[in-house]
N, C-alpha and C positions, 0 to 999 in steps of 0.2 A: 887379475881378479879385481882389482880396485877400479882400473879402468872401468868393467862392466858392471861393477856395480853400481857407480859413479852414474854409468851411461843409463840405468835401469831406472835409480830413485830421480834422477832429472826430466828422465822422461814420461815418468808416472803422472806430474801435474800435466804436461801435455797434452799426453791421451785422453787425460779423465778431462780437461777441457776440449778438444774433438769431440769427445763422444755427448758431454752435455751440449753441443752446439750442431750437433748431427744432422736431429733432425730439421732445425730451424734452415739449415742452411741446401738441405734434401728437398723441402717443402714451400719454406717461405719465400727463400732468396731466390727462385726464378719467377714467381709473380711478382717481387717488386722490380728486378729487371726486366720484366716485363712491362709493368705498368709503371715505369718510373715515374711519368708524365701526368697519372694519371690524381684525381682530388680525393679519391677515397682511398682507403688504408685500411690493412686487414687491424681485428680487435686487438688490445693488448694482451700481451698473455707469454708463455713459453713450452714449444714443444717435448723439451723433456727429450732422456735417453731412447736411442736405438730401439727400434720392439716396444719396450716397454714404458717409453714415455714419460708419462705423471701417475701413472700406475702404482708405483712405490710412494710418491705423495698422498694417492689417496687413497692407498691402505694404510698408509700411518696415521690420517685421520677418523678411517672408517672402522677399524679392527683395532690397532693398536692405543690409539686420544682415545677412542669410543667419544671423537666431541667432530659429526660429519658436517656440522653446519659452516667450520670452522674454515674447511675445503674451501671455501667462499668469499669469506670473512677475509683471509689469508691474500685471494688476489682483489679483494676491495682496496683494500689497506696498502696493497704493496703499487697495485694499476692504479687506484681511484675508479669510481662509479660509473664513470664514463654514460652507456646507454644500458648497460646490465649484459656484455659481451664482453666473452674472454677466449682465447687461442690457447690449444690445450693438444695431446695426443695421448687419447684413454682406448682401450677395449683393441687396441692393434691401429686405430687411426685418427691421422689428423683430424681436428674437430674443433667446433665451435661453442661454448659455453652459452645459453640461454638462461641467464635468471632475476628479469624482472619482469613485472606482469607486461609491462604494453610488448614486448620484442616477445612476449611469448605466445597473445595473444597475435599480433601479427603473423607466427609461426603455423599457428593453430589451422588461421584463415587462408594461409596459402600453401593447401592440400597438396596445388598441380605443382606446386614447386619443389616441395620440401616434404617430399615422401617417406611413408615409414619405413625403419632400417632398422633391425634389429641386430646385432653386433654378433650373436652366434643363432643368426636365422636358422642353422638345420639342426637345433634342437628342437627350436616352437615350431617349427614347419615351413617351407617356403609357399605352400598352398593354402597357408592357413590364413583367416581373418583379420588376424594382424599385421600379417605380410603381404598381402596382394595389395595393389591399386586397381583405381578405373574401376570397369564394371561387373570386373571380378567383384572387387569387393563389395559393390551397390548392391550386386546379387546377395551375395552371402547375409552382408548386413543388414538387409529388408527381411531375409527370412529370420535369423538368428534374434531379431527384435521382437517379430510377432511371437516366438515360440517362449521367449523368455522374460521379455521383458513389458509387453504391454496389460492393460486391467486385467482379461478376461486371461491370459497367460499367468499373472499373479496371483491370480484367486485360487485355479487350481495349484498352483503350487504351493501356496498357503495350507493345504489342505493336505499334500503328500509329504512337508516335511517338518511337518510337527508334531505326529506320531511319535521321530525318532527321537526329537528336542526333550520331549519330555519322558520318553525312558531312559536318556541317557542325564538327565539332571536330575534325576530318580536313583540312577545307579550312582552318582556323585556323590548324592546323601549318605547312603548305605556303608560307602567306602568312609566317606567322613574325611579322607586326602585325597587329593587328587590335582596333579599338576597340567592345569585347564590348557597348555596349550597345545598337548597330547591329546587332550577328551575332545576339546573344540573341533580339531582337524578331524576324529574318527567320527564325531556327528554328523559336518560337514561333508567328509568325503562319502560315507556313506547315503546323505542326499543328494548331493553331485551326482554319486553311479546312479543313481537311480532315475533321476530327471535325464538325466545327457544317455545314457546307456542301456538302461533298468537291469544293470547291477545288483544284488544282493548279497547281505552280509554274509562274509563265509572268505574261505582261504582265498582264491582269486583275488577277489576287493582287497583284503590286505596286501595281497603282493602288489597287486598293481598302487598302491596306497605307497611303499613301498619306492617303488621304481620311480613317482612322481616327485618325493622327498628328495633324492638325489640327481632327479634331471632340474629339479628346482635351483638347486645349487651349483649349477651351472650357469642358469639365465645372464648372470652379471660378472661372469670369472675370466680369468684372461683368457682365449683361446689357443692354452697350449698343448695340445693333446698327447699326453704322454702320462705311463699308468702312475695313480696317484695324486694325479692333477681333478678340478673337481669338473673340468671341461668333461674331460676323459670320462668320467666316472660317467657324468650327465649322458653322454651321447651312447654310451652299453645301455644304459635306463631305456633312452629313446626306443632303440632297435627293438629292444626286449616289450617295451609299450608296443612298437607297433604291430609284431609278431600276434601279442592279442588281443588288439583292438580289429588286426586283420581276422584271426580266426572268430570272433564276433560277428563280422561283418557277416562271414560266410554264412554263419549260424542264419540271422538273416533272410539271405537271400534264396537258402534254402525252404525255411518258412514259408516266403513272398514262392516261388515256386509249388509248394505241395499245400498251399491254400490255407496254411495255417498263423498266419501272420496277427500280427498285433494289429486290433481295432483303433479306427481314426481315432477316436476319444483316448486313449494309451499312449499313443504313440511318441517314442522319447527322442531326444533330439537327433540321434544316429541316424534312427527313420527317418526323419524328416530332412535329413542333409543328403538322404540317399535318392531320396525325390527330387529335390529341387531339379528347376532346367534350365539351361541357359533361350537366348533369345531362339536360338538355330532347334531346342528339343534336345539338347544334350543334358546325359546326366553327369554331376561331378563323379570324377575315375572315383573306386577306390584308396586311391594315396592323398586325395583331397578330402575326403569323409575325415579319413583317420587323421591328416594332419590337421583337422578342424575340431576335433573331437578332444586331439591331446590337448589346442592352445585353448582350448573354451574350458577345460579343466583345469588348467593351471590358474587362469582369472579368474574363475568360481568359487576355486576351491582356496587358493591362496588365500585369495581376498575375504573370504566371509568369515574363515577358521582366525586369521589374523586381526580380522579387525573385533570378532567375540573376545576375542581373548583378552585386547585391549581393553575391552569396556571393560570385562571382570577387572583387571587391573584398575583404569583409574576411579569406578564406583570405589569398589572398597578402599581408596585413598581419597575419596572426595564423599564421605555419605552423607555431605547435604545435598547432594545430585541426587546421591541412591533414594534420598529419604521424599525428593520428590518424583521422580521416576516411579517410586513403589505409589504412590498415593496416587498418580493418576491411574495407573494399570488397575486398580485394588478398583478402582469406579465399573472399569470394563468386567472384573471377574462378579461386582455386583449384583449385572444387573445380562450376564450370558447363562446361560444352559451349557453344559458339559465342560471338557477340558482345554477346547480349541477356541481362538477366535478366527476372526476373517482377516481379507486383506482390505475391506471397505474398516473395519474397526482400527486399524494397524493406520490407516487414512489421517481417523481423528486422533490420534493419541499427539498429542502438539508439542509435547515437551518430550516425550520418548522421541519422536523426529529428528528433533536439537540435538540431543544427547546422539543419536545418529550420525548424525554433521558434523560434531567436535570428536567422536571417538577416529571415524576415519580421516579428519583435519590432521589429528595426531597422530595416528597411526604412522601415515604418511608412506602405505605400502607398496609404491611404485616412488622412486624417490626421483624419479628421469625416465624422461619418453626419447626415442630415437628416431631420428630424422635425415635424410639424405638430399645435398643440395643437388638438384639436377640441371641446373643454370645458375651461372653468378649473380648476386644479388646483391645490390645496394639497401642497408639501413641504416640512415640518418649517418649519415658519411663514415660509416666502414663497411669494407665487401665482404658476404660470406663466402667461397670461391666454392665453384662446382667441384662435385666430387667429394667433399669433405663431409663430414658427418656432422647434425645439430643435436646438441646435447639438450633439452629443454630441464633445467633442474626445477622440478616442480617444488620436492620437498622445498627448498629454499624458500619460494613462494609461502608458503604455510607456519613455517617456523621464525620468519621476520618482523620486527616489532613496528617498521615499517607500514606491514600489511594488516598484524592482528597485535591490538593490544594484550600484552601478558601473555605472550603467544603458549608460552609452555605452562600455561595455568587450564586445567581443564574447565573450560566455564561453558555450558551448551544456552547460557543466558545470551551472550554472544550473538546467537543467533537470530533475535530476536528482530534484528537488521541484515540485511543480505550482506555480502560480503562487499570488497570494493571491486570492483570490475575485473576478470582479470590474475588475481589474487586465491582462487580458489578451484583448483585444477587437481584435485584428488584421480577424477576417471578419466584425463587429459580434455580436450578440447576440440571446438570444431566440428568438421564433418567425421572424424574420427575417434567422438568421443567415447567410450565405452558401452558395448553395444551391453554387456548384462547391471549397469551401473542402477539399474532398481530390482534386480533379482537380489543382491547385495544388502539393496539397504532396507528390504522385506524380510531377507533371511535374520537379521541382527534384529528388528524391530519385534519380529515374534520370538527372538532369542530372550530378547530382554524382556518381554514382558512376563513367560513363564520363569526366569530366573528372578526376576525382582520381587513376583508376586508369591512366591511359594517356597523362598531359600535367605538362608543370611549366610554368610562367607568373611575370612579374611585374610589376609595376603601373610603363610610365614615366613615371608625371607620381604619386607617391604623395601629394602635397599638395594636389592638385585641391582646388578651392572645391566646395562643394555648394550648388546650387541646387534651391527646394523645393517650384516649383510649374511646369508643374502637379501635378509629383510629384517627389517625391526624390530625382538622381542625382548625381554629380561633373560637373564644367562641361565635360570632355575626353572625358566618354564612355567613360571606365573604358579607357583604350588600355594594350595590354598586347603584351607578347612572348611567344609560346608557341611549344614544341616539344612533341614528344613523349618519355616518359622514357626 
């Protein structure tokens, strides 16, 4: 009995050194035998356990510290700065840490190399926007720009979702609480269905509102799928999304059949991805509609509901902002007729703009892009090796004192200088930068101006924790008191 147990506790440090040494000597140690001879060297860094890596390191900085910047900090300190590259294995694979601007703009600009990879591609779709290359995507991306993101696209949408903006900051009053990052996303998503789908409120929209929340919570989770896992969770969502986004479609095509279809001037994004054609007159199947539909909703919707939320958050902790934010907007309601303004007035408001810039600087609601090497790469003498995955950590970028002075101070004064080069990668970069990246910052710009001009509010829990993943809110949900002024 002594023997084995002798034999057990001595071989425990053993193992557990194996196993922390697993993957380096799985992954690393046949490309230096390989390239023994050769002048460049992979980044510094260390792969971490079996499967899971640096996975438990950076939950214990993301969930457990709630301090994610540290993630970084941690292989500064221990590597040195070297070129802003670090050797990591997150999300199931080996990988490469991106986080200073020139290596990131570098990443940005070489699309044909360093292709987009998203770590559980068959949630957001393997046919979707953010997952195709080439001229898959050229295609998709030309159309999904005109339909959403250019003037005469802006204007109308300006138009269709500020209707809801101001009923439901109407219904905020009346309640007198309300924990905005619940009301933000039912505003949101409710012009989402409507622009992408033409959706309307009512049980549907919520369920699928619903199924979105928890395929959300997937997007950045390990992929372990097994029940109670939030992979798992996410990918029932999926199925369940696609089942009625499929029966929509049908709805549809039934329509476009018996002659009763929705007029050019209507026509919501679904229509419009159902037309498109490739060079040859092909239309995208079916499973390309729908998985363009779910991943356009999830950047839409994430992003506009999250980054509203944020503003309500730091105005009512900063209201010499709020107090000039309301004075300019208070100009436009002077001198407009009715409830609505446009998206040419949304143009001049110059300090509402700023305050636009710095809400989603902080926000920081994509905190890393995903990138796949598809040839070995030399920069500034280390190799990123094909096959591996590029991490680009944006947030980093945004939250370094480096980049922005007082970085975690809300100041949209800031702005008043462009950024440094590089440095400012909210909708990432490149030819791949966010094809709805001014539907976003129109939807927030007419948020903010009906809420600053016609509400006062203030945060009752102002020390809320902040939790970071799957994205970055207060632990309370931003609850707040509002009337109107």
């Amino acid at each position: 009995m002594e023997y084995w147990l002798a034999l057990a506790l001595g071989g425990l440090p053993l193992l557990g050194y194996l196993l922390w040494w697993w993957n380096e000597l799985r992954y690393v140690l046949p490309l230096k035998l390989r390239d023994s001879a050769a002048a460049a060297k992979l980044p510094p860094g260390h792969l971490g356990f079996p499967l899971l890596g640096e996975m438990l390191t950076f939950l214990w900085y993301f969930k457990i510290l709630g301090r994610p910047d540290e993630f970084i900090n941690a292989k500064r300190k221990k590597y040195g700065d070297g070129v802003g590259l670090y050797r990591t294995h997150l999300f199931g694979s080996p990988s490469i840490i991106a986080c200073f601007p020139t290596v990131n703009r570098f990443l940005f600009k070489s699309d044909d190399t360093f292709v987009i990879d998203w770590p559980n591609v068959d949630i957001v779709g393997s046919n979707s926007l953010v997952a195709v290359n080439g001229k898959a995507h050229a295609r998709l991306r030309s159309y999904v720009i005109n339909a959403i993101n250019r003037p005469d696209a802006l204007r109308r949408i300006a138009v269709v979702v500020q209707p809801r903006m101001v009923a439901a900051l109407h219904s905020w009053s009346q309640n007198g609480t309300v924990k905005a990052y619940h009301e933000t996303r039912k505003v949101t998503f409710e012009n989402i269905g409507k622009l992408f789908a033409s959706l309307e409120p009512g049980p549907l929209l919520n369920t699928i509102d619903e199924l979105f929340n928890g395929l959300v919570k997937g997007l950045r989770a390990q992929a372990f799928d097994f029940p109670g896992s939030a992979y798992h969770r996410a990918r029932q969502c999926r199925k369940k999304l696609d089942a009625i986004f499929r029966a929509e479609l049908e709805k549809k095509k039934y329509q476009i059949k018996v002659g009763t279809s929705t007029s050019n001037d209507d026509l919501d994004l679904m229509d419009g991805l159902m037309q498109i054609e490739d060079d040859e007159g092909n239309n995208l199947s079916d499973q390309e509609v729908i998985d363009n539909i779910v991943s356009l909703v999830v950047a839409g919707y994430e992003s506009t509901s999250l980054a509203s939320t944020w503003a309500i958050y730091y105005l009512a902790k900063y209201p010499n902002v709020l107090k000039k934010l309301r004075e300019e907007n208070m100009v436009i309601i002077r001198n407009k007729k009715g409830d609505f303004i446009t998206s040419d007035d949304v143009s001049n408001l110059t300090y509402t703009n700023k305050v636009v810039e710095e809400t989603i600087r902080m926000a920081n609601i994509s905190a890393f892009n995903f990138r796949l090497a598809t040839n070995e790469v030399e920069y500034k003498g280390y190799k990123i090796p094909k096959g591996w995955k590029v991490i680009m950590w944006t947030r980093y970028l945004h939250t370094n004192a480096e980049n922005f002075e007082d970085p975690m101070c809300f100041n949209p004064d800031r702005w008043n200088d462009p950024a440094k080069p590089g440095t400012y990668l909210v909708f990432g970069g490149g030819p791949r930068i966010c094809a709805g990246n001014m539907l976003a910052r129109i939807q927030l710009s007419l948020f903010l101006h009906h809420l600053s001009t016609k509400y006062k509010w203030e945060l009752l829990n102002p020390d809320a924790a902040i939790e970071y993943l799957p994205h970055p809110k207060p632990v309370d949900g931003v609850e707040i008191s509002v009337s109107k002024l």
